[in-house]
C-alpha positions in Angstrom: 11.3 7.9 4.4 10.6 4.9 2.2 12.1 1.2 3.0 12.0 -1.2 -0.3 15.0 -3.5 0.2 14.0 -6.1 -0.6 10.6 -4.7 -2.4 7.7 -6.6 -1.5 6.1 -6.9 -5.2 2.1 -8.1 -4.5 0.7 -9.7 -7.1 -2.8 -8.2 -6.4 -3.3 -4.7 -6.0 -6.5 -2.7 -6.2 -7.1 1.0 -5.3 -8.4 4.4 -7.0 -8.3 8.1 -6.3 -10.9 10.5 -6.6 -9.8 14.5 -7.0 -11.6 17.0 -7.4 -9.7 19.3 -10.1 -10.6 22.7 -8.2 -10.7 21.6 -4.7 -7.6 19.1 -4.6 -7.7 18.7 -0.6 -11.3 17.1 -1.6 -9.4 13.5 -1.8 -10.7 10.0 -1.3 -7.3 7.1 -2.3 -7.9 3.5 -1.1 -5.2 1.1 -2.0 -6.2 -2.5 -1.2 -3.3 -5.5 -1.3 -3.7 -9.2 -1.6 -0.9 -9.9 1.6 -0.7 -13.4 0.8 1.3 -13.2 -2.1 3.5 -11.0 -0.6 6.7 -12.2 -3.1 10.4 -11.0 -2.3 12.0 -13.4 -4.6 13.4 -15.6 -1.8 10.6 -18.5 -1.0 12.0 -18.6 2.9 12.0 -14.7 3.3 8.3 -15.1 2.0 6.9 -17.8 4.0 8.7 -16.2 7.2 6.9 -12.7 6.4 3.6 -14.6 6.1 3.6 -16.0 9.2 2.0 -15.0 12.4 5.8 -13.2 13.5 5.1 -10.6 11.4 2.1 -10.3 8.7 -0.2 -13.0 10.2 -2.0 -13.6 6.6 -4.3 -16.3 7.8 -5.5 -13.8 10.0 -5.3 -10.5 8.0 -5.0 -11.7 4.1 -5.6 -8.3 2.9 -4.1 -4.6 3.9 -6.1 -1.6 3.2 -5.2 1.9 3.5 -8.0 4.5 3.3 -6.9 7.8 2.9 -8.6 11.7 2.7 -6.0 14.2 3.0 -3.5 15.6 0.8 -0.4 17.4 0.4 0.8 19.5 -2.4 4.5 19.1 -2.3 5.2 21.0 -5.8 3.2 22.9 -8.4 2.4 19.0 -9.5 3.2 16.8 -7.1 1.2 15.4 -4.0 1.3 13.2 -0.7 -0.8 11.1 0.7 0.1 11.6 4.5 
């Protein structure tokens, strides 16, 4: 299940993928996001997710998720678990 009400829109993103065309499940994704400039479109909303009660970005400024497993979900279609 996926929650994007309101969508949190970073403006700095990095990340890449590496597949391996006959092995698939050989996967490497790393997604790296600037958290603070989280922006929700409501200044208030933003400042309160940037503070310590729930993203703590002067402590953690930056998420990264690291993955190595996939999932084919369709003839073309995969998950990241």
């Amino acid at each position: 299940m996926a929650y994007d009400d309101p969508p949190l829109t970073p403006s700095e993103r990095h990340g890449f993928l590496e597949v391996d065309a006959d092995e698939p499940e050989k996967v490497r994704v790393e997604a790296t996001v600037d958290a603070t400039q989280v922006y929700t479109g409501q200044p208030q909303r933003d400042a309160h997710l940037r503070s310590a009660d729930f993203f703590d970005v002067e402590h953690h400024p930056t998420w990264t998720f690291v993955g190595s497993r996939i999932h084919q979900v369709s003839g073309t279609e995969f998950e990241v678990p």
